[in-house]
C-alpha positions as a Markdown table, in Angstrom:
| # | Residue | x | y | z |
|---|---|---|---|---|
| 1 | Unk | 39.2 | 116.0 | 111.9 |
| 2 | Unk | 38.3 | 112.4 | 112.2 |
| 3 | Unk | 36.6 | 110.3 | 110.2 |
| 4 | Unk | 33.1 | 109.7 | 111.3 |
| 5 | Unk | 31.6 | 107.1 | 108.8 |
| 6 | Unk | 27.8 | 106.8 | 107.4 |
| 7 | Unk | 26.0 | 109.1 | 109.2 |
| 8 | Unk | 22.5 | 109.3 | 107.3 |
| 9 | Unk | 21.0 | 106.9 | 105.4 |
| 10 | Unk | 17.8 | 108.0 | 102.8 |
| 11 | Unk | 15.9 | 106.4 | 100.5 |
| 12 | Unk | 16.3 | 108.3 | 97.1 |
| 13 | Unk | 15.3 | 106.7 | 93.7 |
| 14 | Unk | 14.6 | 103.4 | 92.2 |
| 15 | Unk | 18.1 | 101.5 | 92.5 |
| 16 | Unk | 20.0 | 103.7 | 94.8 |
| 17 | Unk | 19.8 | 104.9 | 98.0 |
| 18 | Unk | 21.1 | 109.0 | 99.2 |
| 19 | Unk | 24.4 | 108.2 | 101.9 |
| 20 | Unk | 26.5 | 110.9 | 104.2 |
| 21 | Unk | 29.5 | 110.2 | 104.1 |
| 22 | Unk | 33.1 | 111.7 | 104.7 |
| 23 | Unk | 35.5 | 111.8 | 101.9 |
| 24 | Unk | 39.3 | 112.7 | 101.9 |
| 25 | Unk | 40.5 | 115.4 | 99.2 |
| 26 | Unk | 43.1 | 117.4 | 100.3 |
| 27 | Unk | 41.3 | 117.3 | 103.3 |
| 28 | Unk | 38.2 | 116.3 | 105.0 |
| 29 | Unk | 34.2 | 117.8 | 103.8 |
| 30 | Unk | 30.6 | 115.7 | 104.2 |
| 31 | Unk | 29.1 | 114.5 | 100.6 |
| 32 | Unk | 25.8 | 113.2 | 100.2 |
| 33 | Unk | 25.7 | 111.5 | 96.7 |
| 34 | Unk | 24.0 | 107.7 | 95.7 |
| 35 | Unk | 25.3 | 104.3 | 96.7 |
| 36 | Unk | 23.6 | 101.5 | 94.8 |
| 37 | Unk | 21.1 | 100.0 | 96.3 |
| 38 | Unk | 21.5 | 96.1 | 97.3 |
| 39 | Unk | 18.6 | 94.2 | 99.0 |
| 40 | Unk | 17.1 | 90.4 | 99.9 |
| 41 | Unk | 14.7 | 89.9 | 96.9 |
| 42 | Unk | 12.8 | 86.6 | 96.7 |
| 43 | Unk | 10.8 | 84.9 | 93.5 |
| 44 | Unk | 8.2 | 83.0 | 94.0 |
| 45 | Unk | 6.8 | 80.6 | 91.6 |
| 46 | Unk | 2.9 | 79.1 | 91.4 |
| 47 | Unk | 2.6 | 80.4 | 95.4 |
| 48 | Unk | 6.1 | 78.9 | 96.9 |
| 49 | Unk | 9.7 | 80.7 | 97.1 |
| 50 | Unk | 12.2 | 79.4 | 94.3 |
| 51 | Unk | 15.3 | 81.6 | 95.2 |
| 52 | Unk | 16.5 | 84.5 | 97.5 |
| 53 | Unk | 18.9 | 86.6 | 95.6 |
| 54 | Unk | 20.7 | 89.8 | 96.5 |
| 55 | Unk | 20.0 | 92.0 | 93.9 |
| 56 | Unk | 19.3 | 96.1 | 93.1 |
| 57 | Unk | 15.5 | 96.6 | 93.3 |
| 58 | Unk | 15.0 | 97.7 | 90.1 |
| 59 | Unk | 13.4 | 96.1 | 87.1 |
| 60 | Unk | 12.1 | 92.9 | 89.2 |
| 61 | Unk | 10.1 | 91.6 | 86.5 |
| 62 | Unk | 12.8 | 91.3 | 84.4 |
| 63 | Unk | 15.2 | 90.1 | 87.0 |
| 64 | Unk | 12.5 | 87.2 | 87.8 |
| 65 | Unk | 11.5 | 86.4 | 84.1 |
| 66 | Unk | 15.1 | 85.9 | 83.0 |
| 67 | Unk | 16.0 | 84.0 | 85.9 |
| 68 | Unk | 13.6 | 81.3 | 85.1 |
| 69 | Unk | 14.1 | 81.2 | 81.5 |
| 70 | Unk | 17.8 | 80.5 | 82.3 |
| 71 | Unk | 17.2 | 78.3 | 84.6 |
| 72 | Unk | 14.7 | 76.3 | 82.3 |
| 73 | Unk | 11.3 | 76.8 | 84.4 |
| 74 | Unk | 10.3 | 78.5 | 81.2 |
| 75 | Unk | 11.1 | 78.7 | 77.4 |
| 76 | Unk | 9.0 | 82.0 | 76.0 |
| 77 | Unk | 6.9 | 84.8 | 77.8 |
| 78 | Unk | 3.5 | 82.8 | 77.3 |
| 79 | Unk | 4.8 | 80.4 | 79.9 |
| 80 | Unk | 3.6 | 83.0 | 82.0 |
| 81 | Unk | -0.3 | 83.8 | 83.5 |
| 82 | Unk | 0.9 | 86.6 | 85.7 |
| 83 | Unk | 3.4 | 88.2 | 87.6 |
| 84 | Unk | 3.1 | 90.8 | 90.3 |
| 85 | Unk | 6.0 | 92.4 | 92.9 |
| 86 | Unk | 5.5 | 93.5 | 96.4 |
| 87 | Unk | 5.4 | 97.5 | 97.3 |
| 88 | Unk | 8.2 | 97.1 | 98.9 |
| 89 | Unk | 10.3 | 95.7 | 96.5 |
| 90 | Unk | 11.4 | 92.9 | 98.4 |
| 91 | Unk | 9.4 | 89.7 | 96.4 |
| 92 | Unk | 8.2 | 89.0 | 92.9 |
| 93 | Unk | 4.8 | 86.4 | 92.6 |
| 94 | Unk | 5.4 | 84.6 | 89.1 |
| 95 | Unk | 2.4 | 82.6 | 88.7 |
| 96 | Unk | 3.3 | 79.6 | 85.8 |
| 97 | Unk | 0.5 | 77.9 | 83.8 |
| 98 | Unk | 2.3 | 74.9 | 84.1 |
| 99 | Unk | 3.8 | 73.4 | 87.4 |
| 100 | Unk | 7.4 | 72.8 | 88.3 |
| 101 | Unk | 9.4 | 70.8 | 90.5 |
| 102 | Unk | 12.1 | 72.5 | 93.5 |
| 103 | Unk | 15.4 | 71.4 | 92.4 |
| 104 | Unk | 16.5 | 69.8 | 95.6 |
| 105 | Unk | 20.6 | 70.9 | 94.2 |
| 106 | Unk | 21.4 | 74.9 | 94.6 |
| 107 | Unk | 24.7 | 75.7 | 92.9 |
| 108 | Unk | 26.7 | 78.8 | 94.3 |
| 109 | Unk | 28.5 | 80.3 | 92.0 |
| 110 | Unk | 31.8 | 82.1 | 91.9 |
| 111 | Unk | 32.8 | 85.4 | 92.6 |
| 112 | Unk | 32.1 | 87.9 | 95.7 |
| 113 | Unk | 28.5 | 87.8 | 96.1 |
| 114 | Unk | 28.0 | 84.9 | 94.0 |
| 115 | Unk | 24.8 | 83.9 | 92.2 |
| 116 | Unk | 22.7 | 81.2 | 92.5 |
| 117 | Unk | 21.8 | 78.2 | 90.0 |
| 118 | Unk | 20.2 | 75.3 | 89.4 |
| 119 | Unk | 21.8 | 73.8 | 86.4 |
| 120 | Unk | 25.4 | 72.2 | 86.5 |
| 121 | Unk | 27.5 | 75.5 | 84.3 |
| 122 | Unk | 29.5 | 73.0 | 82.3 |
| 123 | Unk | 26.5 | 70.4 | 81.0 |
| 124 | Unk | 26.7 | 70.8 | 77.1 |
| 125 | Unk | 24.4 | 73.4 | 75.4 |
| 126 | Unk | 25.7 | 73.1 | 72.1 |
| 127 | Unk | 27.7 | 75.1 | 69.5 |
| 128 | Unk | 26.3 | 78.2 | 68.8 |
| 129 | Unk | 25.5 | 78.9 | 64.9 |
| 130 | Unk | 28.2 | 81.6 | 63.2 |
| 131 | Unk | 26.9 | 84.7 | 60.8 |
| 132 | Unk | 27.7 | 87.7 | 63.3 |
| 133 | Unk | 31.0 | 89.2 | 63.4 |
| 134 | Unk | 32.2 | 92.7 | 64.5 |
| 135 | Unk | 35.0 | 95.1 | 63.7 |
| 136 | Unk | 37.2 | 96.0 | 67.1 |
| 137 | Unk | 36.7 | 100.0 | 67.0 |
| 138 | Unk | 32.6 | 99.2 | 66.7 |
| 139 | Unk | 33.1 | 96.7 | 69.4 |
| 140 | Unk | 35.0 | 99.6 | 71.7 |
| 141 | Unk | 32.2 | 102.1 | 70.8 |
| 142 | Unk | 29.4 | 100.1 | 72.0 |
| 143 | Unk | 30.9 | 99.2 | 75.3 |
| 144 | Unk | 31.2 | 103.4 | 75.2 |
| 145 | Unk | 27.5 | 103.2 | 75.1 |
| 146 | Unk | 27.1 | 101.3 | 78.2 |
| 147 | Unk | 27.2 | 103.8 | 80.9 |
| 148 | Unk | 25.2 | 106.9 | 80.1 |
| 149 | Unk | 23.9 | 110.1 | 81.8 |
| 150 | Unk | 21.3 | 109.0 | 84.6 |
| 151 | Unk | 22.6 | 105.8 | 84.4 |
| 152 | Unk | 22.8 | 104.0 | 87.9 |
| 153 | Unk | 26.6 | 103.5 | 87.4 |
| 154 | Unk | 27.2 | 107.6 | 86.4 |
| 155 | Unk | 25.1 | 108.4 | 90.0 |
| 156 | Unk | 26.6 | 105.7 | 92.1 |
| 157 | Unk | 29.1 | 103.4 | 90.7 |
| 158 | Unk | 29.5 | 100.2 | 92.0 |
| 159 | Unk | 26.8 | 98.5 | 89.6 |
| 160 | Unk | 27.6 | 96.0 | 86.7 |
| 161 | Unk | 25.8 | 96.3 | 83.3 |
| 162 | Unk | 24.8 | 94.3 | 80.9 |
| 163 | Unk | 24.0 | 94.9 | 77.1 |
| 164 | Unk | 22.5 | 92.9 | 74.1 |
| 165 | Unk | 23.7 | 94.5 | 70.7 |
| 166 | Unk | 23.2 | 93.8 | 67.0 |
| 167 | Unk | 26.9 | 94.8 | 66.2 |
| 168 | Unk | 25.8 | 98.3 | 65.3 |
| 169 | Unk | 23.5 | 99.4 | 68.4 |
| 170 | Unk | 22.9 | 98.4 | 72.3 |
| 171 | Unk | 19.0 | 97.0 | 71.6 |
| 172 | Unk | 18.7 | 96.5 | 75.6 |
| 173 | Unk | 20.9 | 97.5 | 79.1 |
| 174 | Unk | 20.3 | 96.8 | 82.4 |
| 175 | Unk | 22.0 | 97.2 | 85.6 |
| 176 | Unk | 22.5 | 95.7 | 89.1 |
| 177 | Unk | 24.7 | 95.2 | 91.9 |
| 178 | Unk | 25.4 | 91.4 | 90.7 |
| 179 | Unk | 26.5 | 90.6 | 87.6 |
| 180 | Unk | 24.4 | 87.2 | 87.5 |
| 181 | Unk | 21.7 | 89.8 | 87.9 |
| 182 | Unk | 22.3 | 92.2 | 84.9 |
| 183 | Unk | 22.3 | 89.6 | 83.0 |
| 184 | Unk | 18.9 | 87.9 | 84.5 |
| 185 | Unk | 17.2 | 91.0 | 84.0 |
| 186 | Unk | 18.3 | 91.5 | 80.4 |
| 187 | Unk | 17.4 | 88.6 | 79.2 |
| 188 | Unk | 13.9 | 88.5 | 81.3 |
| 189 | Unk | 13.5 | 92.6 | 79.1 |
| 190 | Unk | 14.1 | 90.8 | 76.0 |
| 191 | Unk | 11.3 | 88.3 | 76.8 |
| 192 | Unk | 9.0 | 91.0 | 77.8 |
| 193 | Unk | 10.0 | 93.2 | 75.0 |
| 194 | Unk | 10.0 | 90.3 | 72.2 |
| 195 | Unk | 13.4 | 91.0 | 71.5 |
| 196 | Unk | 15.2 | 88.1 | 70.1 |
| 197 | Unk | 18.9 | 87.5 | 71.4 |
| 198 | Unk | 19.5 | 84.9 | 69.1 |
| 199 | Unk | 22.5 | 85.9 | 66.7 |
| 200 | Unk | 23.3 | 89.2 | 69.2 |
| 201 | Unk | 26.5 | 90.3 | 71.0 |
| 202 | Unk | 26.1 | 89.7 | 74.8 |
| 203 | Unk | 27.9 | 92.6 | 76.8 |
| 204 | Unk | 28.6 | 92.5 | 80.0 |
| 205 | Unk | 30.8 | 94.6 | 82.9 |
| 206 | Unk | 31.5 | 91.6 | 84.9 |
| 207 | Unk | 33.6 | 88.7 | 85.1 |
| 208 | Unk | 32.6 | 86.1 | 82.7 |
| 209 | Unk | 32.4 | 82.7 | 84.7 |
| 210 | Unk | 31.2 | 79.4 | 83.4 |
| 211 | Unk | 27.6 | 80.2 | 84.4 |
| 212 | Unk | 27.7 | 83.6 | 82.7 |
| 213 | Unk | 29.2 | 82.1 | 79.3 |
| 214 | Unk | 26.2 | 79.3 | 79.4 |
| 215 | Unk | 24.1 | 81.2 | 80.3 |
| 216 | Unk | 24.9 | 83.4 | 76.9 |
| 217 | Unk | 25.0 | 80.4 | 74.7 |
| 218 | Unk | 21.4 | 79.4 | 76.1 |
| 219 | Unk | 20.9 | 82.9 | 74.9 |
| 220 | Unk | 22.5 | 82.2 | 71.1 |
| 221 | Unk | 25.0 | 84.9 | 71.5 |
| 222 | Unk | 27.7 | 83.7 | 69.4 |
| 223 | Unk | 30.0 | 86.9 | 70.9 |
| 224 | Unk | 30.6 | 88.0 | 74.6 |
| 225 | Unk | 32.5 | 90.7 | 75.8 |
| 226 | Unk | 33.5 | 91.8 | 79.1 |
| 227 | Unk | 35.4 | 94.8 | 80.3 |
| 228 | Unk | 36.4 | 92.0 | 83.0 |
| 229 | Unk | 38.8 | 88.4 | 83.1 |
| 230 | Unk | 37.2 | 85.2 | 81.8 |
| 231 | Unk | 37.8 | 82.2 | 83.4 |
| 232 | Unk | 39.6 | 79.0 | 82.5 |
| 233 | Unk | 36.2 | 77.1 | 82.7 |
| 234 | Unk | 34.5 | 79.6 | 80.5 |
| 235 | Unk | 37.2 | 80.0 | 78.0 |
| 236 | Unk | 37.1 | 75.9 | 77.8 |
| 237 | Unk | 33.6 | 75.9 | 77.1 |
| 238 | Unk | 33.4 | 78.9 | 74.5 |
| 239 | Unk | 36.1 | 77.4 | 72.5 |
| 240 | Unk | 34.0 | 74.0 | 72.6 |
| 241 | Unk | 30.5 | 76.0 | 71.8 |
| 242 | Unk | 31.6 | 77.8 | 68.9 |
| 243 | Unk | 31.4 | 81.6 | 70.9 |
| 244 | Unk | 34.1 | 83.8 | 70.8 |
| 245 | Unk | 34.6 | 84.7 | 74.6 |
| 246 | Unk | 36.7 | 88.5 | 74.9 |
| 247 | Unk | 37.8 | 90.3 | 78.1 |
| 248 | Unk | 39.4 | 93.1 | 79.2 |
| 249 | Unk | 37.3 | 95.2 | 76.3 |
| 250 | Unk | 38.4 | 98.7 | 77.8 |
| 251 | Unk | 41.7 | 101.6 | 76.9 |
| 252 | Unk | 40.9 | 100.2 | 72.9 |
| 253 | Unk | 42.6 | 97.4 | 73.9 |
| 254 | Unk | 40.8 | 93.7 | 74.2 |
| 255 | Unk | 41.7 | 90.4 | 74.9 |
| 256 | Unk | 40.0 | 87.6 | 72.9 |
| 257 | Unk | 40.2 | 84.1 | 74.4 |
| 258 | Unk | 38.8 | 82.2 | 71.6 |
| 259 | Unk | 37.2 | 82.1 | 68.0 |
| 260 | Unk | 38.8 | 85.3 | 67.0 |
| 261 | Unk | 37.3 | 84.9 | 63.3 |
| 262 | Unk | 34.4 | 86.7 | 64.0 |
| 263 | Unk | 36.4 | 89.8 | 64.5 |
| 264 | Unk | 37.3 | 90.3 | 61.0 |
| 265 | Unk | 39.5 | 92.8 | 61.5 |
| 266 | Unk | 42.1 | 90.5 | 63.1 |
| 267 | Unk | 44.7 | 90.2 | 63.6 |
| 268 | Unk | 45.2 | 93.8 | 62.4 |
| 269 | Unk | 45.5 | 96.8 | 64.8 |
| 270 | Unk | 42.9 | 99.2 | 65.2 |
């Protein structure tokens, strides 16, 4: 029998979309299961388009609300007069009750499917303030917590997550097809939640690049973790900003990249 591709394509839930395809085990048989869902979604700000960013179309509010507060257009929720997205889930209207100027400079950043930003990743933020610290084993059973039944990642893989924690529970997740995103989106539930990430633990499936690592010490989070690499930029910077930066948090093994004092275990094993 010979492989046929995508032969159906049917919009299911919220974030993922129900695919035909043909899969291989021990031979050949149809499956119709979830793919995630990936699609053009613009914000606009005060009546004009901002961005265009590939993203899941879920949780757009979020995903626009955290994008402007990392990008500075905003500092707290009452920045905001009111905020609407289309029925289709292609655009989300922000409306501001202050104006703000186009950056005419659009920063791509790294990675397949790169983000977009405004801000130059490496332009000083400052050093994040201590008082959080984590045992390993807690830190191994939190990123446990991240993928859950009904979870977009347990129906269709192929999704990063993002999580905020206080060192003893995940407070917030999200999840999308970008990483940039996941972590747009949790920070835009926190403002919408009141949920303070000052002092927290910022969690992430995804690479952590230089834009990802200031865009957690905006954030205050004087920990992230990634189940993914780091890179040499974002390792320079956390070791200048006070943040211990860890990767490769997966098989109880981690990898941490700098200020490994707040794991207060170390350098024991677990």
């Amino acid at each position: 029998m010979g492989f046929q591709g995508v032969v159906e394509v049917v919009e299911m839930s919220e974030g993922t979309v129900l695919t035909e395809w043909h899969e291989y085990r021990n031979g050949w048989k149809k499956v119709n299961a979830e793919v995630i869902e990936e699609a053009l979604i613009t914000i606009y700000v005060n009546g004009s388009e901002l961005a265009t960013i590939m993203a899941t179309p879920s949780d757009l509010d979020c995903l626009a609300l955290g994008f402007l507060k990392n990008e500075r257009f905003i500092d707290t929720i009452d920045s905001i007069a009111t905020s609407y997205q289309s029925k289709n889930r292609c655009c989300v209207d922000v409306w501001l009750k202050h104006a703000i100027k186009k950056p005419e400079r659009v920063i791509i950043t790294s990675g397949c499917g790169g983000g977009i930003t405004f801000n130059d990743p490496s332009l000083e933020v400052g050093q994040v303030a201590n008082g959080l610290s984590i045992h390993p084993k807690t830190l191994f059973d939190l990123f446990q917590k991240l993928h859950f039944p009904g979870s977009l990642y347990s129906r269709s893989r192929g999704v990063h997550t993002a999580g905020l924690s206080d060192g003893e529970e995940i407070l917030v997740i999200t999840e999308d097809v970008g990483r940039h995103n996941a972590v747009d989106k949790l920070l835009g539930k926190c403002l919408l939640s009141g949920i303070e990430t000052q002092g927290r633990i910022l969690m992430t499936t995804g690479r952590v690049s230089s834009e990802m690592l200031r865009e957690g010490a905006m954030m205050g989070c004087p920990i992230i973790a990634s189940r993914n690499s780091a890179t040499s930029m974002s390792v320079e910077m956390a070791r200048a900003w006070n943040i211990t930066l860890i990767g490769y948090v997966r098989n109880r093994t981690m990898r941490i990249y700098s200020h490994p004092e707040r794991l207060f275990s170390y350098p024991h094993t677990v």
